[in-house]
C-alpha positions as CSV (number, residue, x, y, z in Angstrom):
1,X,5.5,-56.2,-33.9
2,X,7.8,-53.2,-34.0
3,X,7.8,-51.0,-32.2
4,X,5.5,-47.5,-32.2
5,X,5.7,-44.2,-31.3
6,X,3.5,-41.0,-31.7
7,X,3.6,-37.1,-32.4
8,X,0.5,-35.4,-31.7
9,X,0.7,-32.0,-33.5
10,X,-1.0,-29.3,-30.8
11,X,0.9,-26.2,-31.2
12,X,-1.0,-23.9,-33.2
13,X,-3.6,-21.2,-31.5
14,X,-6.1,-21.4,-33.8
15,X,-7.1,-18.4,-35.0
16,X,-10.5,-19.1,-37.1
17,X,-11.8,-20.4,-33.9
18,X,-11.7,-16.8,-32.6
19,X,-11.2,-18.0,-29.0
20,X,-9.0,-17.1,-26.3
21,X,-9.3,-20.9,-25.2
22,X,-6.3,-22.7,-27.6
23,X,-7.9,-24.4,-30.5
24,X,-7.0,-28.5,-29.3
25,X,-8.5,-27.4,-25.3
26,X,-11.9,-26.7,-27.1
27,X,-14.1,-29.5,-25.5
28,X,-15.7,-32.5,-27.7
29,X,-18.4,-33.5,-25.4
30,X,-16.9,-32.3,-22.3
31,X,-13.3,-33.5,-22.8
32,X,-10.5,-31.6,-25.0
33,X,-10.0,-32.6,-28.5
34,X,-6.5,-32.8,-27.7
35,X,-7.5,-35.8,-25.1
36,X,-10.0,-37.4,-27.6
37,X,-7.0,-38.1,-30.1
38,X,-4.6,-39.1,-27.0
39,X,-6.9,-41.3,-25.6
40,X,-7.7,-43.2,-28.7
41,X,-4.1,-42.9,-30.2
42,X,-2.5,-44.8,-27.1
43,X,-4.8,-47.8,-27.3
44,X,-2.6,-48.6,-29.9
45,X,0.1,-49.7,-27.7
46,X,2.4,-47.1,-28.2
47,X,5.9,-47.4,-27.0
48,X,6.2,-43.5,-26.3
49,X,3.8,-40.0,-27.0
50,X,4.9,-36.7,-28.0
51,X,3.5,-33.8,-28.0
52,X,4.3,-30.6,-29.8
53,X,2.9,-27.4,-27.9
54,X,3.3,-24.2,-28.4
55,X,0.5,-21.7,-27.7
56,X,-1.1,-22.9,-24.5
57,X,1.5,-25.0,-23.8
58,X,1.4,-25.2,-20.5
59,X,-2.6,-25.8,-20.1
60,X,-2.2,-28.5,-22.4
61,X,0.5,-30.0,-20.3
62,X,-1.9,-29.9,-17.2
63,X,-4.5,-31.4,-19.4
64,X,-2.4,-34.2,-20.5
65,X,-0.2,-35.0,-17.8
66,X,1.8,-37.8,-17.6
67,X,0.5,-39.3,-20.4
68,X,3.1,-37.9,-22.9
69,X,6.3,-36.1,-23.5
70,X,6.5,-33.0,-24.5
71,X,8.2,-30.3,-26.9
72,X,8.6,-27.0,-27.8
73,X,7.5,-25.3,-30.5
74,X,8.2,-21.9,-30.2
75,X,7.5,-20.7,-33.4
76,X,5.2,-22.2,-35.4
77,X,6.4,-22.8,-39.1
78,X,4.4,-25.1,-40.4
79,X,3.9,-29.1,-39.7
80,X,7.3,-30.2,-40.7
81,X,9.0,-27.6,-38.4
82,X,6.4,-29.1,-36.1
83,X,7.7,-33.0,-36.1
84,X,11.2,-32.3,-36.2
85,X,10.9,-31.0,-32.7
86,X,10.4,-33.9,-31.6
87,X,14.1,-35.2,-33.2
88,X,15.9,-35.6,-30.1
89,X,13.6,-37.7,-28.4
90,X,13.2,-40.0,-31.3
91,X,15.0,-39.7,-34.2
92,X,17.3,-43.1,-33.3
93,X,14.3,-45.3,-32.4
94,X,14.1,-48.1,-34.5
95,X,10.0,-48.5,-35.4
96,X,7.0,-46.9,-36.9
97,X,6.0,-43.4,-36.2
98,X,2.2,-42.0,-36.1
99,X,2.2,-38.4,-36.7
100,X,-1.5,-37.1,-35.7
101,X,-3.2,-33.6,-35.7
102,X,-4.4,-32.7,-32.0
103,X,-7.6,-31.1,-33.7
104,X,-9.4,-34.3,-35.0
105,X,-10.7,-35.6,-32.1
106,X,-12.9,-38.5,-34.1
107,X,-10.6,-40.7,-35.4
108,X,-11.1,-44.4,-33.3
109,X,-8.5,-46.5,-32.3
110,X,-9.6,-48.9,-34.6
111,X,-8.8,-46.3,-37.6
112,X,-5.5,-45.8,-36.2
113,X,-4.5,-49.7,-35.5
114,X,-5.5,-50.4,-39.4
115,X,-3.4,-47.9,-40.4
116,X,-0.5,-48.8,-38.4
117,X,-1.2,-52.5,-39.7
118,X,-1.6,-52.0,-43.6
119,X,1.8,-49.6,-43.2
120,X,3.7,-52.2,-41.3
121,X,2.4,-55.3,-43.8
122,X,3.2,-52.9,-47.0
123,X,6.7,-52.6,-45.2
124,X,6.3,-49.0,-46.7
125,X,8.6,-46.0,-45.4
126,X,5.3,-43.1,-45.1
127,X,2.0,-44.2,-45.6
128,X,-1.1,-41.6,-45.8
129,X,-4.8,-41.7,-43.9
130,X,-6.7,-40.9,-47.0
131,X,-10.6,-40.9,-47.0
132,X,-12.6,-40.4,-50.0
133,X,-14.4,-37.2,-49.6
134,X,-18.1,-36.2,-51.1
135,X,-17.3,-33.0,-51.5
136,X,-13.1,-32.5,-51.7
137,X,-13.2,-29.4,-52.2
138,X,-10.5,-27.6,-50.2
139,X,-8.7,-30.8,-49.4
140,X,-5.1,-32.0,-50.0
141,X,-5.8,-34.9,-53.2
142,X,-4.0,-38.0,-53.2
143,X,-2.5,-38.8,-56.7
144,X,-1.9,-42.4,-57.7
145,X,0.3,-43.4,-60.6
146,X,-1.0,-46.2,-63.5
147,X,-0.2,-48.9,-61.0
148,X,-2.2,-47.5,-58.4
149,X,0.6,-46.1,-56.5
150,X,0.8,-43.2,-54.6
151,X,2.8,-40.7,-56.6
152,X,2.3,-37.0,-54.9
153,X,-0.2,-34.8,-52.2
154,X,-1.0,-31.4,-54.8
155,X,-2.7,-29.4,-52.6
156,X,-6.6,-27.6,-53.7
157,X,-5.0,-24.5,-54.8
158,X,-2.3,-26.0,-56.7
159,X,-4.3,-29.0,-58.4
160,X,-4.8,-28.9,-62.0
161,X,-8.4,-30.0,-63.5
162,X,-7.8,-33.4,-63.7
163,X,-6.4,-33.7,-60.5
164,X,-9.8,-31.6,-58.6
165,X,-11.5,-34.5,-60.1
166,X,-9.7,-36.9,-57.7
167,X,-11.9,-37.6,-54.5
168,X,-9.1,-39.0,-52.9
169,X,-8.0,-36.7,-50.1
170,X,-5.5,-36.0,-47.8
171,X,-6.4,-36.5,-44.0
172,X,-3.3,-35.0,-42.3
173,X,-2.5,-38.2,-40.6
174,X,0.7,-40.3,-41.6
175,X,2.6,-43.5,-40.4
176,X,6.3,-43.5,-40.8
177,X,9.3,-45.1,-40.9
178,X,10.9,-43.3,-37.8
179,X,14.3,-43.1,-38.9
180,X,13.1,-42.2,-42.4
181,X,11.0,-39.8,-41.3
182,X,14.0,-37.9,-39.1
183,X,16.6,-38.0,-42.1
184,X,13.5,-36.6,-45.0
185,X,12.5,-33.9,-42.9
186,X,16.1,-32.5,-43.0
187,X,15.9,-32.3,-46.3
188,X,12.0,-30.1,-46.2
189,X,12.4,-26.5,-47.5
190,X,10.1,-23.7,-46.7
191,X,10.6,-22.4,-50.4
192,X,6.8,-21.9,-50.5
193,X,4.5,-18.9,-50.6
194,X,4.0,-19.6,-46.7
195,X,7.6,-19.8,-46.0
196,X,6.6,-23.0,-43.7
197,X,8.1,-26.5,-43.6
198,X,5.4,-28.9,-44.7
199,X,4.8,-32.5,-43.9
200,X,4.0,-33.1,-46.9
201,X,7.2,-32.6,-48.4
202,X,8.4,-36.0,-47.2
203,X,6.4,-37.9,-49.3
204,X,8.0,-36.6,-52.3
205,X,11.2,-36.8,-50.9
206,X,10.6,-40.0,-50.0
207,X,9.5,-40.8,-53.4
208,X,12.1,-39.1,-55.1
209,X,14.9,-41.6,-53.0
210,X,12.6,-45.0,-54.6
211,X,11.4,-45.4,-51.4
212,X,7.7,-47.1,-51.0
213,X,4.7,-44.8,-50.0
214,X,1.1,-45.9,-49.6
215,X,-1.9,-45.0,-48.7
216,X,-4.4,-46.6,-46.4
217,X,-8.1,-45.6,-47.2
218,X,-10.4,-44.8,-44.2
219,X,-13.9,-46.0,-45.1
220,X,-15.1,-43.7,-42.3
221,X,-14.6,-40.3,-44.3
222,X,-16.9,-38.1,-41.2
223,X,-13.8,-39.8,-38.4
224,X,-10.9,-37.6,-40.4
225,X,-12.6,-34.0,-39.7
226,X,-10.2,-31.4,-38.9
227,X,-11.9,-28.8,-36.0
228,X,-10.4,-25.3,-37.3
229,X,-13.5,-23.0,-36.4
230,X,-16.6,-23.1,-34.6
231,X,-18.8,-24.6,-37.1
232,X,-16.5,-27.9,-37.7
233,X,-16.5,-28.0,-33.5
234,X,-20.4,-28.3,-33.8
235,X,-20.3,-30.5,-36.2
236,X,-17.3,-33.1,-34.3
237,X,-20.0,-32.9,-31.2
238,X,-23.0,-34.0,-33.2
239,X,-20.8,-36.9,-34.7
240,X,-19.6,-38.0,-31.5
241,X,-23.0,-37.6,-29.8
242,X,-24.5,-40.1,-32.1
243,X,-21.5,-42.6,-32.1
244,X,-21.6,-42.6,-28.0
245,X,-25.2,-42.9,-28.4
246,X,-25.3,-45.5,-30.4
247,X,-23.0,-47.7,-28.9
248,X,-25.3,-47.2,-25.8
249,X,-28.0,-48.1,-26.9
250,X,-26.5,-51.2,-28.7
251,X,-25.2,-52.2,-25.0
252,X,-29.1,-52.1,-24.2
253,X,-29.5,-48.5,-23.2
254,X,-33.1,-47.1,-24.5
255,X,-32.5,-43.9,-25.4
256,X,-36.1,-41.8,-26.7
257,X,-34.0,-38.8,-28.0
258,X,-31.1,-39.8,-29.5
259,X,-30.7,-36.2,-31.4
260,X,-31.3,-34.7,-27.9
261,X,-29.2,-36.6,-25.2
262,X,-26.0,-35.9,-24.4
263,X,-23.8,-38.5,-23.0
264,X,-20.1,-38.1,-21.7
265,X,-17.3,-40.4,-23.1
266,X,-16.7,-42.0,-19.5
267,X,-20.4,-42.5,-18.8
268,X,-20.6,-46.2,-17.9
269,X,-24.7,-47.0,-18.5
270,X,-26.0,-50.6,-17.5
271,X,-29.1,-52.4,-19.1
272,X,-32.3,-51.7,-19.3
273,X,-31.6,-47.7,-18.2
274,X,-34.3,-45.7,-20.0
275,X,-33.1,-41.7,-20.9
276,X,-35.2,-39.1,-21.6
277,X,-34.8,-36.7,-24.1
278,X,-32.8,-33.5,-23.0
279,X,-30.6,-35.7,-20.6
280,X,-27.4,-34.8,-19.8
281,X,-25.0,-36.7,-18.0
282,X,-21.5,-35.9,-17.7
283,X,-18.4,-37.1,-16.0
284,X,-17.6,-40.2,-15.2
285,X,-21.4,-40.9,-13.9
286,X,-22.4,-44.6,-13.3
287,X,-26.4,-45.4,-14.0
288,X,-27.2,-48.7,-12.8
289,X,-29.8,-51.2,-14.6
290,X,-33.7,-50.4,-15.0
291,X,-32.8,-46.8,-14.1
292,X,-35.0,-44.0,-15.5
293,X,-33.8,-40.1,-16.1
294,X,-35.1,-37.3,-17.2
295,X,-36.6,-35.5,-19.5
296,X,-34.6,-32.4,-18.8
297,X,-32.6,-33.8,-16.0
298,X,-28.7,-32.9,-16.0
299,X,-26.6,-36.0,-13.9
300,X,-22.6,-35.1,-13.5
301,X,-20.3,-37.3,-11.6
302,X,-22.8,-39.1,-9.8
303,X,-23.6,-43.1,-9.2
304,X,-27.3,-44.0,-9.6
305,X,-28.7,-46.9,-8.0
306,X,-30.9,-49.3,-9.9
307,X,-34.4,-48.5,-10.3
308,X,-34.2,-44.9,-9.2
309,X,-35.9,-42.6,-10.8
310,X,-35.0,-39.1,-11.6
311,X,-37.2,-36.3,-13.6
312,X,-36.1,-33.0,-14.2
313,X,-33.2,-32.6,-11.5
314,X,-29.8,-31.7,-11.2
315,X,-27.3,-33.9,-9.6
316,X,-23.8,-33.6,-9.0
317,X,-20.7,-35.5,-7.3
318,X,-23.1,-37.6,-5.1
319,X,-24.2,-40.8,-4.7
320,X,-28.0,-42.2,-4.8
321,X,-29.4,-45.5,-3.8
322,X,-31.7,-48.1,-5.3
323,X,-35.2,-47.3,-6.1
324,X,-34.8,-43.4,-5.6
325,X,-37.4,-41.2,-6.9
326,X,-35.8,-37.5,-7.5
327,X,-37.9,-34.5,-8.7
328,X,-39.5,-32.7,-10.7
329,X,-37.1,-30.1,-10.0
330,X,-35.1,-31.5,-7.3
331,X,-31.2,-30.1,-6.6
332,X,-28.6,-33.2,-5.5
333,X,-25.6,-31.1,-4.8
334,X,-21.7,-32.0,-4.2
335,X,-21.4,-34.6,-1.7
336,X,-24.9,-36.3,-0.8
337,X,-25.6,-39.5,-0.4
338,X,-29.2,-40.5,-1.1
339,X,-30.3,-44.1,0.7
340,X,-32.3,-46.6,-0.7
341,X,-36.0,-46.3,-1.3
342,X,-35.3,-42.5,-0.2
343,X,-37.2,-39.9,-2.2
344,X,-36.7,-36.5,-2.7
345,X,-39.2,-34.4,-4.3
346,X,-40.3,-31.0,-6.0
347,X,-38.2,-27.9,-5.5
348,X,-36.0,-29.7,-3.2
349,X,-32.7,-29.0,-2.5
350,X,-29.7,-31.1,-0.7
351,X,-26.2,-30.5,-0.2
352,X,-23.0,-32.4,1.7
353,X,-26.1,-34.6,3.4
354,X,-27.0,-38.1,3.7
355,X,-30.3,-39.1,3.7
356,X,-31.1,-42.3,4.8
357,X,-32.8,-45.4,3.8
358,X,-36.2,-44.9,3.4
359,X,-36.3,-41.5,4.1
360,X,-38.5,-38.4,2.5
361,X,-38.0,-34.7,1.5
362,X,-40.8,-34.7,-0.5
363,X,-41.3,-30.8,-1.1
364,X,-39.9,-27.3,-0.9
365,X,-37.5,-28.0,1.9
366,X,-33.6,-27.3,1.9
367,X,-31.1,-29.9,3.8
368,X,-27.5,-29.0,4.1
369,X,-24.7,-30.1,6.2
370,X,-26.9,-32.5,7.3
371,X,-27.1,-36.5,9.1
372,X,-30.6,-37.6,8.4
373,X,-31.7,-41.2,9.3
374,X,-33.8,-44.0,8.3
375,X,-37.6,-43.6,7.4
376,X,-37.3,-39.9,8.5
377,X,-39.9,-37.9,7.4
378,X,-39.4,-34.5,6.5
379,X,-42.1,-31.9,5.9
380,X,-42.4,-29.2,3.7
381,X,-40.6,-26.2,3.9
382,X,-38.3,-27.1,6.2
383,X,-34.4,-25.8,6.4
384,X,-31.5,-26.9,8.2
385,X,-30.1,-23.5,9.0
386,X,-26.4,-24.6,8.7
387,X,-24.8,-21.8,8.0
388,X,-24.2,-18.2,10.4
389,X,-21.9,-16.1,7.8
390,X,-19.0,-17.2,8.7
391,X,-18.9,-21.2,9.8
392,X,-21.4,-24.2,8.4
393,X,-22.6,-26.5,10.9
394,X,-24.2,-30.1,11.2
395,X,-28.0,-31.2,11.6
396,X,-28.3,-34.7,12.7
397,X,-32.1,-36.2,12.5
398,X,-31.8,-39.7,13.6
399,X,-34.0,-42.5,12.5
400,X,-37.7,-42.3,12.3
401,X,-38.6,-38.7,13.3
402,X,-41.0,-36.7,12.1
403,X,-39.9,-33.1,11.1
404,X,-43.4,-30.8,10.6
405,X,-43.9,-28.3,8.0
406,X,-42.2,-25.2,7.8
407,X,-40.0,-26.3,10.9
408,X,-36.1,-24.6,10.6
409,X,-33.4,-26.9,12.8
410,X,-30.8,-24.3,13.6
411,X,-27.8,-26.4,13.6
412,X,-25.6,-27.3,15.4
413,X,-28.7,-29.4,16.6
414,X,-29.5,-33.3,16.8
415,X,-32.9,-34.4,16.9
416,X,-33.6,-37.4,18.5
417,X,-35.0,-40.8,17.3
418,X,-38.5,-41.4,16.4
419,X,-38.9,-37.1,17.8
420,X,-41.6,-35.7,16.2
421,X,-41.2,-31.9,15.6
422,X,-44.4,-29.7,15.8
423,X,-45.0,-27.5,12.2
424,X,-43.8,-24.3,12.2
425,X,-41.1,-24.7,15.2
426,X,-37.6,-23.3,15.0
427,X,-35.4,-25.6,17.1
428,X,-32.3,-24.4,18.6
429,X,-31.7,-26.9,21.2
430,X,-31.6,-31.0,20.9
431,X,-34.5,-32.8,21.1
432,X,-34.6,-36.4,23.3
433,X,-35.7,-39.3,21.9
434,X,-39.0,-40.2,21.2
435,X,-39.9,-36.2,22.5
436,X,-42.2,-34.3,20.7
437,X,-41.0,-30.6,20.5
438,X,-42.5,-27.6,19.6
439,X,-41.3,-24.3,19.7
440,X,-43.3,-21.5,18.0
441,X,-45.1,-18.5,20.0
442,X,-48.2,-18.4,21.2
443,X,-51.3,-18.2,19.1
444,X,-53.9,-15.1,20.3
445,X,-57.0,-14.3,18.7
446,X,-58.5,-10.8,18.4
447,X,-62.0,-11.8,18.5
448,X,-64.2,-9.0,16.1
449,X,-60.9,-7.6,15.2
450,X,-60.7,-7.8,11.4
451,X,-64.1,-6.7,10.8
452,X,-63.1,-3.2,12.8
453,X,-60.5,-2.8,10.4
454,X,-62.7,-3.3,7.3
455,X,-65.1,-1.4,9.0
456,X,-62.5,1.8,9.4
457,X,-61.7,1.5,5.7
458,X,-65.5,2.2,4.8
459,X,-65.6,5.4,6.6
């Protein structure tokens, strides 16, 4: 196999976008476009990336990393300009040459190795991505010759009748001959009504010289969109949606919604998961088998035990057990851990805890900062007070006590195994094991007082 190299093309701001955010950083289902086409592009087994930048260069750096080379644009004259940047890192490599467009983030891997294939078998110098489009309107067309061969690219405003007939199209993506490529685009004028350097030019040059040029037809025409506005970004979500979904729910995933669940690329979901619709889940979230979520519930960066249940709750950057019921309208914020069996109900809300193995927080309570036990049970409307304005501190509840309604553990504070804590105390000290501790003033009754009062208001 020869060897292979790539040029993403991600220097231009995108203007119709009307976006301060550079057009290839607009997200496709939580992850850049620019990264959709790297990611699927390198599973090629690509010998080296490169990456033309320009505006937002150096945010599309940081997004990319060490995953690619990059170059320069600094002025951005059209495509052609746009390869031959990348010149002095490649131009005397021996192999083919993907050039790719950093705004079509839904072109597969699979596209991209059949592509590579039918150019290297063809032994051809350039071949084209072509797709043939229901409506071309608007698009580069493909001409062929008698023999089927690909003669020219006339762009929509230059085509004559005939050639607006040809459904054909252009996709913007190209294999090349690498040093071909190099010594053609010296060759590209900008002798145009733009006064850019087109890609496209190299096929005719290429042409022009005898050299062969073919074309390899996508039969996925809805993988070659081009994101240029907000309406085509829409649109490359709701086509990635369904292809993630779908491949989900082929792996054994039942999904009730598909039109309205929204699953991230590096979402790993085992069998027998059932998703609600209006689930999100983002990141790279694990949901282990016979799990249940939502509707309505949002899951980012989390792990999900098997057999838990979640309804209407936000989690995020935590783990939770086995056979966890969350919600209805539960909060699972950064850094908790959720035992098995534990459950964690309505309006409740936990953050940088761990709550043990069978334990409960079954209503209207918040735990923060927080050690909580085995089979702990804690009542509702009870707070760890964790935090004084300046410093956050730790509650510790160890295993088997019993925390009473509307109790509030001013941390730092432990409370003691199998403790029982009286409803309605605020506990400032520690509390031994096995105590029972209650600390709330004494109750007085006013015996006839009430009905003075009501009494008053009649005169």
């Amino acid at each position: 196999m020869a060897n292979r190299y790539a040029v993403i093309l991600a220097a231009g701001q995108g203007t119709r976008m009307k976006s301060k955010l550079y057009k290839v950083l607009h997200p496709v289902l939580g992850r850049p476009m620019v990264q959709h086409v790297l990611d699927q592009v390198k599973a090629v087994s690509l010998d080296e990336v490169v990456t033309i930048v320009g505006h937002g260069a150096e945010l599309v750096k940081e997004h990319l990393g060490e995953e690619s080379k990059f170059v320069l644009q600094a002025e951005q004259l059209g495509t052609g300009h746009a390869v031959i940047q990348a010149e002095k890192l490649l131009k005397d490599k021996e192999g083919t040459t993907i050039v790719v467009c950093g705004d079509t983030p839904l072109i597969t891997n699979k596209t991209y190795l059949d592509l590579f294939e039918h150019h290297e078998k063809e032994s051809s110098k350039a071949t084209i991505l072509t797709a043939i489009a229901p409506n071309p309107s608007g698009y580069g067309r493909v001409i062929r010759n008698e023999k089927n061969e690909v003669e020219r690219i006339v762009e929509h405003k230059d085509a004559n009748e005939n050639e607006l007939r040809v459904e054909e199209i252009n996709t913007g993506t190209y294999c090349f001959d690498n040093k071909a490529l190099f010594e053609a685009l010296k060759e590209v004028s900008n002798d145009n009504v733009q006064g850019e350097y087109y890609l496209t030019d190299v096929i005719e040059i290429m042409k022009n010289k005898s050299e062969k040029v073919s074309a390899y037809v996508t039969p996925e025409f809805e993988e070659t969109l081009g994101v240029n506005d907000r309406v085509a970004l829409a649109q490359a979500e709701k086509t990635m949606k369904k292809r993630i979904n779908e491949q989900h729910m082929r792996n054994g995933v039942t999904i009730i919604d598909p039109e309205n669940t929204y699953i991230h690329p590096d979402v790993i979901i085992e069998q027998d998961v059932v998703l609600h619709p209006g689930s999100i889940i983002t990141g790279s979230s694990v949901i282990k088998e016979n799990a249940e979520i939502g509707p309505h519930s949002e899951i980012a960066n989390c792990e999900i035990g098997e057999s838990t249940i979640i309804k209407q709750s936000v989690a995020t950057d935590s783990k939770i057990g086995d056979r966890v019921n969350v919600g209805p309208f539960a909060h699972i914020r950064p850094d908790a851990t959720i035992g098995n069996g534990a459950k964690v109900g309505n309006f409740v809300e936990i953050k940088k805890s761990t709550l043990g193995e069978g334990s409960k927080v079954s209503h209207l309570s918040y735990i923060g900062d927080a050690q909580v036990g085995s089979n702990v049970n804690v009542g509702c409307g009870t707070i760890t007070v964790n935090y004084d304005g300046k410093n956050k501190y730790l509650t510790t509840i160890e295993d088997d006590a019993f925390i009473g309604c509307n109790s509030n553990l001013v941390a730092p504070v432990t409370v003691g195994k199998g403790s029982y804590i009286a409803a309605g105390s605020t506990i400032t000290k520690d509390v031994p094991e096995g105590s029972l501790s209650i600390a709330r003033s004494k109750q007085s009754n006013k015996e006839g007082y009430a009905t003075r009062i009501k009494n008053r208001k009649k005169d």
